[in-house]
C-alpha positions as CSV (number, residue, x, y, z in Angstrom):
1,X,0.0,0.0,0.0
2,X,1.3,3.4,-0.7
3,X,0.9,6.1,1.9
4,X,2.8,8.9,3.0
5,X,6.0,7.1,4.3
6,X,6.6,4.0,1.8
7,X,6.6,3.7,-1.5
8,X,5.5,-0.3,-2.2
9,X,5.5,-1.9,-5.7
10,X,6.0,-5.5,-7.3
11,X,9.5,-5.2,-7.7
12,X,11.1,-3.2,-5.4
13,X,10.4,-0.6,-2.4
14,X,10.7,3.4,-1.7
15,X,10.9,4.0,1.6
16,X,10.5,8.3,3.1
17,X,13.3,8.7,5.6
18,X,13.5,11.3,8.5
19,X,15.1,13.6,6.5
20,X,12.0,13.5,3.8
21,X,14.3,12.5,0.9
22,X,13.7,9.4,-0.3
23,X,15.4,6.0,-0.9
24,X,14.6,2.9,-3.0
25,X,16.2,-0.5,-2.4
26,X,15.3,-4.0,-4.3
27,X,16.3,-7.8,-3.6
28,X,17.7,-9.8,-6.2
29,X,15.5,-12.2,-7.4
30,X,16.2,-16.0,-6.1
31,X,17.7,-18.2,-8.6
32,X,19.0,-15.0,-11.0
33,X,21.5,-15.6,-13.9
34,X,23.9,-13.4,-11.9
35,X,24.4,-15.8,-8.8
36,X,23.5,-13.1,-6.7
37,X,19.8,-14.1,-5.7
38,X,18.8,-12.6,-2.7
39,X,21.6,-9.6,-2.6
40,X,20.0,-6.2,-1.6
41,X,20.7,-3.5,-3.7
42,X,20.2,0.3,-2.2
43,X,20.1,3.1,-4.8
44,X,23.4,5.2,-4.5
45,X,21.4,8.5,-3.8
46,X,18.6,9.3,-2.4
47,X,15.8,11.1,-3.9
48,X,14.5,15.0,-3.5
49,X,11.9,15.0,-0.5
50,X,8.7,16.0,-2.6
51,X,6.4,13.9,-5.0
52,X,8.9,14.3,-7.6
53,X,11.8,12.6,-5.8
54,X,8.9,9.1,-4.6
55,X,8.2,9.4,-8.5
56,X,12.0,9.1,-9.4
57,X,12.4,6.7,-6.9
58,X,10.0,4.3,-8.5
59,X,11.5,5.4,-12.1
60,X,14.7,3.9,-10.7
61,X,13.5,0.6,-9.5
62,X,11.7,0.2,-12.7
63,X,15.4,1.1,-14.5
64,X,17.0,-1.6,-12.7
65,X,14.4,-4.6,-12.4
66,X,15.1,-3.7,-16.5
67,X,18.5,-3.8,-16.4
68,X,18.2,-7.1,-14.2
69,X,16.1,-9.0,-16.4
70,X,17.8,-7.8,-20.1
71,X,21.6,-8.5,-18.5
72,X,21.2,-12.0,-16.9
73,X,24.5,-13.4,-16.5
74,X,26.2,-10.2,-16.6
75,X,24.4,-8.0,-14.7
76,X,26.3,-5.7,-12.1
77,X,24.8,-2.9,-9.5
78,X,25.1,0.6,-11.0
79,X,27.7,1.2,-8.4
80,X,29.9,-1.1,-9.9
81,X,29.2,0.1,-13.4
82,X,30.1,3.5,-12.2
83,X,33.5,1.9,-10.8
84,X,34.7,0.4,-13.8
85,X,33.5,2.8,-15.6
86,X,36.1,5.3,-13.3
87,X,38.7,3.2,-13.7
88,X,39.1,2.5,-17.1
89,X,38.9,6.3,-17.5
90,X,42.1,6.2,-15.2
91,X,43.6,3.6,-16.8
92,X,43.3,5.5,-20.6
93,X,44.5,8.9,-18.4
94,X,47.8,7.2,-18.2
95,X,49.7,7.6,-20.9
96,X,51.3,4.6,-23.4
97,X,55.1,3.6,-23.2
98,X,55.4,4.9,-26.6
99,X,53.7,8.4,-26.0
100,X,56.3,8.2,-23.1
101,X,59.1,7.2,-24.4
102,X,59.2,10.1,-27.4
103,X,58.7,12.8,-24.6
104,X,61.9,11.0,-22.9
105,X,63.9,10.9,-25.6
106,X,63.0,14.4,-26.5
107,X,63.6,15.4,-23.2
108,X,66.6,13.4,-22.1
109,X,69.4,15.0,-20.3
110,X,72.8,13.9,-18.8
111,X,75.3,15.4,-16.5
112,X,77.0,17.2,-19.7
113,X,73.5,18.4,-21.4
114,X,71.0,16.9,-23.7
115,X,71.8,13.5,-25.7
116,X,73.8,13.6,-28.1
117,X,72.4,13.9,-31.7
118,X,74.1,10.3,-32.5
119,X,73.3,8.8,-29.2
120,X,69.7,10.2,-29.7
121,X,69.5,8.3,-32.9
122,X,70.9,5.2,-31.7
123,X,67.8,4.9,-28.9
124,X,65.1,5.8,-31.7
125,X,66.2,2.9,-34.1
126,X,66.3,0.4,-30.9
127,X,63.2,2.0,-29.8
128,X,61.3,1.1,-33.2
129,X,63.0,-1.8,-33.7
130,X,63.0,-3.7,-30.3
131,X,60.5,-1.8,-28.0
132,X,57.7,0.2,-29.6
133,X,56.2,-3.1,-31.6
134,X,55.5,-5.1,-28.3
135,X,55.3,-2.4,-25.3
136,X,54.6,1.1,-27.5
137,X,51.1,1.0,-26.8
138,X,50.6,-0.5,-23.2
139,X,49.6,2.1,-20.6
140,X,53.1,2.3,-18.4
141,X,50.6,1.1,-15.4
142,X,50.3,-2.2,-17.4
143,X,54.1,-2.7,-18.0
144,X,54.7,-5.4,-15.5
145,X,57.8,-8.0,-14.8
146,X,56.0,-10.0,-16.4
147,X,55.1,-8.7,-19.7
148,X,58.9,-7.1,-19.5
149,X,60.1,-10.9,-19.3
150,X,58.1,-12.1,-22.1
151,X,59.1,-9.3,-23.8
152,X,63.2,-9.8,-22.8
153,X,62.1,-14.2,-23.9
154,X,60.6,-13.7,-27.2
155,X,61.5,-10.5,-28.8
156,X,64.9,-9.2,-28.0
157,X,67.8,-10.8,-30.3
158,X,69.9,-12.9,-28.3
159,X,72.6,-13.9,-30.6
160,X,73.4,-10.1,-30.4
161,X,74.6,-9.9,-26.5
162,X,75.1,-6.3,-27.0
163,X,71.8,-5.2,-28.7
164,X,69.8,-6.9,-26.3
165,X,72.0,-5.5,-23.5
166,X,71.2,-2.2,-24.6
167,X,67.8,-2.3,-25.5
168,X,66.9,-3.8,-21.8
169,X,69.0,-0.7,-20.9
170,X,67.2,1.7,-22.6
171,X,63.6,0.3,-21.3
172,X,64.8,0.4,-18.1
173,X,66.1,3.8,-18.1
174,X,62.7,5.3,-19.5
175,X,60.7,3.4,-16.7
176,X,63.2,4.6,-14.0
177,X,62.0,8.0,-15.2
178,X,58.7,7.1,-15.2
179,X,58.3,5.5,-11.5
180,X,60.7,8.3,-10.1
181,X,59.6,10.8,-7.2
182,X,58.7,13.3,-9.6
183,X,57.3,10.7,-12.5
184,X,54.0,9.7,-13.9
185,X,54.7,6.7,-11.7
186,X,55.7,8.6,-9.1
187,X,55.8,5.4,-6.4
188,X,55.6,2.6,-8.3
189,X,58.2,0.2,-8.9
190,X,60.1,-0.2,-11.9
191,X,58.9,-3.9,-14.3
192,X,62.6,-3.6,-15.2
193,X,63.7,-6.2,-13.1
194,X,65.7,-9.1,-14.5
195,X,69.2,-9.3,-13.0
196,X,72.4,-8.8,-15.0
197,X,70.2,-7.6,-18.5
198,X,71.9,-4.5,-19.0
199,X,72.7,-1.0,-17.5
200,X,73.1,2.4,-19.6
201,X,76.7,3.3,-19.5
202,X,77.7,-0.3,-18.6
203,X,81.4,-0.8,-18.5
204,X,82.2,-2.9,-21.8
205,X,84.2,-5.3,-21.9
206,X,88.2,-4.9,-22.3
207,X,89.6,-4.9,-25.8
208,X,93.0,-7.2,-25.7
209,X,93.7,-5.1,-29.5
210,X,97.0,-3.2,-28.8
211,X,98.4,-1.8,-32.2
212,X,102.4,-2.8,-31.5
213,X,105.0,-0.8,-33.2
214,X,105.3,-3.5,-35.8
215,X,101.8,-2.9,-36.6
216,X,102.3,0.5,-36.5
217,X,105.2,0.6,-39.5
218,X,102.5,-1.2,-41.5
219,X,99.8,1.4,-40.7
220,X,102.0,4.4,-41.6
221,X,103.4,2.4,-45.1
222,X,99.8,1.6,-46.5
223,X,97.6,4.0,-45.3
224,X,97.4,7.1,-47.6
225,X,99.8,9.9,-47.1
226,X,97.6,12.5,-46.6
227,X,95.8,10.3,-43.6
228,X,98.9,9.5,-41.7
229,X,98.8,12.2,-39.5
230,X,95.4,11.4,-38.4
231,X,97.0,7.9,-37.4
232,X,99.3,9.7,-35.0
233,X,97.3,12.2,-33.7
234,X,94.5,9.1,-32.5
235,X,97.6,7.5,-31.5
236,X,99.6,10.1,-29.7
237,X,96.9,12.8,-28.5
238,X,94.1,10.4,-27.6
239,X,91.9,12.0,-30.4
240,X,88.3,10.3,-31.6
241,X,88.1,10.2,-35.2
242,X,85.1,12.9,-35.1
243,X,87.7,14.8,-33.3
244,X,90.0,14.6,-36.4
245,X,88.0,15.4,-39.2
246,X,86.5,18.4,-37.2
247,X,89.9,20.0,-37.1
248,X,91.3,23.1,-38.8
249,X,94.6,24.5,-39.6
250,X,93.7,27.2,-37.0
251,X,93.6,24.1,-34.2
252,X,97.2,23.6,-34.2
253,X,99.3,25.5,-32.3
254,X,103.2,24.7,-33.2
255,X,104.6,27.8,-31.1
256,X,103.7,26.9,-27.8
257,X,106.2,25.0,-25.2
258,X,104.7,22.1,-25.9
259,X,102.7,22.3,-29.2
260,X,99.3,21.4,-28.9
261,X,96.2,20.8,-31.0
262,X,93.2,22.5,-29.6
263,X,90.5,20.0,-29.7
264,X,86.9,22.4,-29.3
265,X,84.3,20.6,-31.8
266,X,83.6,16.8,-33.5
267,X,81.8,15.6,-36.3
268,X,78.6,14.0,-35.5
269,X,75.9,12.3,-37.5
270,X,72.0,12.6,-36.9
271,X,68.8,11.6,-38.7
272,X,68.9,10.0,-42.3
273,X,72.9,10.5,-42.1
274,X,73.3,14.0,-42.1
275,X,75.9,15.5,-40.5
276,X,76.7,18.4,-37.8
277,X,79.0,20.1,-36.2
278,X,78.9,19.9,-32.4
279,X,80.7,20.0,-29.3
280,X,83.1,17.1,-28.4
281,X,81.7,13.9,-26.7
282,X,82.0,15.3,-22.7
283,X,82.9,18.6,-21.0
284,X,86.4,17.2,-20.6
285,X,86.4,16.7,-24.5
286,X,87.0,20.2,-24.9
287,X,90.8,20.7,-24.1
288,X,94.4,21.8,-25.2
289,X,96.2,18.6,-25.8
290,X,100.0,18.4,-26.0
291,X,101.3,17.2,-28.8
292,X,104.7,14.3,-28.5
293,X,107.8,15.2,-30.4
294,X,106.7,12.4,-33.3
295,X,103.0,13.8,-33.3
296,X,104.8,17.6,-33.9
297,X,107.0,16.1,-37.1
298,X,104.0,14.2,-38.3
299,X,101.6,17.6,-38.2
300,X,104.5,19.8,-39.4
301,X,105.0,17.1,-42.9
302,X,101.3,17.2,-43.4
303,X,101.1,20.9,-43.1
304,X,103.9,21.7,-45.5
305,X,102.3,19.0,-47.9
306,X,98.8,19.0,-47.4
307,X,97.6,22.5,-45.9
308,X,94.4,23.9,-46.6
309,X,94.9,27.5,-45.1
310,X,94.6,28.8,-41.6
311,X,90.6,27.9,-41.7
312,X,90.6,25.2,-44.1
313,X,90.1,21.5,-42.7
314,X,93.4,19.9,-42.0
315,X,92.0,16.6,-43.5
316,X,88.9,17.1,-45.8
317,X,86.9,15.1,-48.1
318,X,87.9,15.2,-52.0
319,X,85.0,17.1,-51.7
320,X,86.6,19.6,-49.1
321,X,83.9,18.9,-46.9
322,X,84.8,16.5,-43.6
323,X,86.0,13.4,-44.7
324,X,83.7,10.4,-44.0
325,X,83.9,7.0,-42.0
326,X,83.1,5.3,-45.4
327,X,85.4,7.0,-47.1
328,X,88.1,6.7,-44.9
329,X,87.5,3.2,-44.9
330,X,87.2,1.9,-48.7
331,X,89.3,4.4,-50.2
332,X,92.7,3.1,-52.2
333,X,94.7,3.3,-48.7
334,X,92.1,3.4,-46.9
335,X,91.2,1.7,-43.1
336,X,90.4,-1.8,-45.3
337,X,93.7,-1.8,-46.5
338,X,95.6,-1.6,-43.1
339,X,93.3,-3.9,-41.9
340,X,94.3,-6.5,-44.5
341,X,98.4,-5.1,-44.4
342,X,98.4,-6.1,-40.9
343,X,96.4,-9.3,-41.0
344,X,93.5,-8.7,-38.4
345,X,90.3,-6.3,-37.8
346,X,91.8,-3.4,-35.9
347,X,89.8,-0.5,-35.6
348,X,91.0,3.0,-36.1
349,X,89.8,3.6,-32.6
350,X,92.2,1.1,-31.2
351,X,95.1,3.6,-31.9
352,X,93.7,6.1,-29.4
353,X,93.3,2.8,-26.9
354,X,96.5,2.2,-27.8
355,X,97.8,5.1,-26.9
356,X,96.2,4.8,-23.4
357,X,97.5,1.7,-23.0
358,X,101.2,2.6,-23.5
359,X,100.6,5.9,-21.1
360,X,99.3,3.4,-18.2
361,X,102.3,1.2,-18.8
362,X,104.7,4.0,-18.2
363,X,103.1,4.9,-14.9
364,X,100.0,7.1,-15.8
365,X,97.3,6.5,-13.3
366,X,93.7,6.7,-13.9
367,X,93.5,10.8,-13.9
368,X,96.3,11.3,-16.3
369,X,94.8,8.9,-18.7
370,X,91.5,10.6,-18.6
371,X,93.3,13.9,-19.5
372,X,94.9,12.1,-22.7
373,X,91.5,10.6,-23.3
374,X,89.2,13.6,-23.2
375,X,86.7,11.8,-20.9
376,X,84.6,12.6,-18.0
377,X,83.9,9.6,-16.6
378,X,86.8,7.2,-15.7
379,X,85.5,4.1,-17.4
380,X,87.7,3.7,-20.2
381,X,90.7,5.1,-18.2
382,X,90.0,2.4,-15.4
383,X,90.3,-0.1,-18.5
384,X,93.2,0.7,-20.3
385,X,94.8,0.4,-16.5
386,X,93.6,-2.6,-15.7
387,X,95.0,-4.1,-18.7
388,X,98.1,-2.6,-18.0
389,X,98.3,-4.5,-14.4
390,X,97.2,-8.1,-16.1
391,X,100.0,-7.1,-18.6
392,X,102.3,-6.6,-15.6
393,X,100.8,-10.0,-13.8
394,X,101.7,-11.8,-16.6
395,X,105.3,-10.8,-17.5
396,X,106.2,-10.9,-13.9
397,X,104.9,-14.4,-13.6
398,X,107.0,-15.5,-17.7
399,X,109.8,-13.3,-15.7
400,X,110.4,-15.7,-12.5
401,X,109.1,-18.9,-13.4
402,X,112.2,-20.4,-13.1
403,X,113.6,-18.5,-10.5
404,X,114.1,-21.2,-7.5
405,X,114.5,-19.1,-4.1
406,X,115.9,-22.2,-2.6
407,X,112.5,-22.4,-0.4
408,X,111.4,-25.5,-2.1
409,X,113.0,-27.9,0.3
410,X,111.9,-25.9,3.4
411,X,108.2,-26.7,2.9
């Protein structure tokens, strides 16, 4: 019966509260497809305390016995509607790895400034390559250990230790970001979590390559003449080979006690191969470095034959722009010649290792070798000295293996 206080009907009842506002509630029918027979259901507000508010109480009971009846099995309280409906509106209001990781990369800084134009291009092409296909459009909330060790299982190339080191790296690194104090994350802990996969800036391992000075008379007789004293520059100052090509007459200073060449810019190479000047690799890059008496000679030939004026290039293309890696490489005398002149792959850069190497086995410790290096961080220093103490370790022990100290007996 309906009267002032209740609000009775077949399915469902209204019921006036103290207040005057009304509120509806219904039981689940016995038996119902949902598995939820016999479940109360209150309406999640109540209704305006005047006719109006009993009328859209009833309206609502009639709304959900219709809702009951036309979902069955998958029938859920509007409450819980309203819930998922919040969060999968949360879950779209976080934004996809691959949204993400271009605001990252864009973004990206280290303690000497933004990335690197080649180091920038390096992380897109791993990024579209290894990453983007199988996490690019996963909310970051969804990146679990998990899906990152599926994804580390079936998609990363493991016959290519150093690929797959560095695209773990790189995935890592963008999620640290994320799940930082001041991240999207901001809490949350990173899915990047398989031991021993890879670390940005990871030492690499230890070249054994040291260019002896037999190698060395092979180098200077086949390479081209005009090159050679890029060969003792790498070798003698330490110098990258987008160092070299960036220099100009003007960077070579014969007049000071001792000479030097004043390294200040490199070559690097960006999107689609196109190529830039820019600063040199790290702060400590950018430095006066003395030149030895055999570097001096070498400079001073190539100046009288080869100069290009105070501003020109010291070693330019044919072109007389800067020389390329290609170029350098499959010219006649080129890097493919030494290579097969001395009978093994060295790499132009192991002159400049080399030249570590032979400062560390003279004495240099790890800060003097980072000054002939150009480097910041004292990685490659570290290295190059460590290889000088196993070289050390193992001539000491060829050195005294016959040695008897007369101990033998006394054992």
């Amino acid at each position: 019966m309906n009267d002032a206080r209740s609000l009775r009907r077949r399915f469902g009842q209204g019921t006036r509260m103290r207040s005057g506002r009304w509120q509806a509630r219904f039981t689940v029918p016995l038996g119902h497809p949902s598995g939820r027979g016999g479940q109360t259901v209150t309406a999640p507000h109540t209704f305006e305390p005047t006719t109006y508010g009993k009328e859209a109480a009833g309206d609502w009971l009639r709304d959900e016995e219709r809702r009951l009846n036309a979902d069955g099995a998958a029938w859920v309280t509007l409450a819980e509607l309203a819930e998922a409906e919040r969060a999968r509106a949360e879950r779209e209001a976080v934004v996809t790895f691959g949204d993400y990781s271009a605001v990252w990369l864009r973004t990206r800084r280290t303690k000497n400034g933004p990335l690197q134009e080649s180091t920038r291009r390096g992380y897109r092409i791993w990024l579209d390559k290894y990453l983007l296909p199988t996490l690019g459009h996963l909310p970051l909330d969804q990146i679990t250990p998990t899906v990152v060790l599926r994804w580390y299982e079936d998609v990363l190339p493991h016959d290519k230790p150093k690929t797959t080191r560095e695209c773990y790296a790189l995935g890592s690194a963008i999620m640290r970001t994320a799940t930082a104090a001041d991240g999207v994350l901001a809490g949350a802990v990173n899915p990047f979590k398989i031991d021993g996969a890879g670390s940005i800036g990871g030492r690499s391992r230890a070249r054994t390559e040291v260019i002896d000075d037999q190698d060395l008379r092979l180098i200077m007789s086949t390479i081209r003449p005009e090159w050679r004293a890029m060969v003792a520059l790498a070798l003698g100052c330490g110098l990258r080979f987008g160092e070299i090509i960036a220099l100009r007459q003007s960077d070579i200073d014969l007049r000071t006690t001792p000479p030097v060449v004043r390294v200040n810019r490199a070559v690097g190479t960006g999107p689609g191969g196109r190529r830039y000047e820019k600063g040199p690799k790290s702060k400590a890059g950018a430095r006066d470095q003395r030149m030895p008496v055999a570097v001096v000679d070498a400079v001073t030939e190539h100046l009288r034959s080869c100069g290009t004026g105070r501003d020109g290039l010291l070693f330019p293309a044919p072109d007389g722009g800067w020389l390329s890696e290609t170029t350098f490489r499959k010219a006649s005398g080129g890097w493919l010649a030494v290579r097969e002149a001395v009978g093994r792959p060295i790499r132009f850069h192991d002159l400049r290792a080399t030249g570590a190497t032979r400062m560390a086995q003279r004495g240099a410790h790890i800060d003097e070798a980072k000054v002939f290096l150009g480097d910041s961080s004292t990685q490659a220093a570290e290295r190059y000295v460590r290889a000088t103490q196993s070289r050390m370790d193992e001539l000491t022990a060829a050195a005294f293996a016959a040695v008897d100290f007369g101990t033998a007996g006394t054992r």
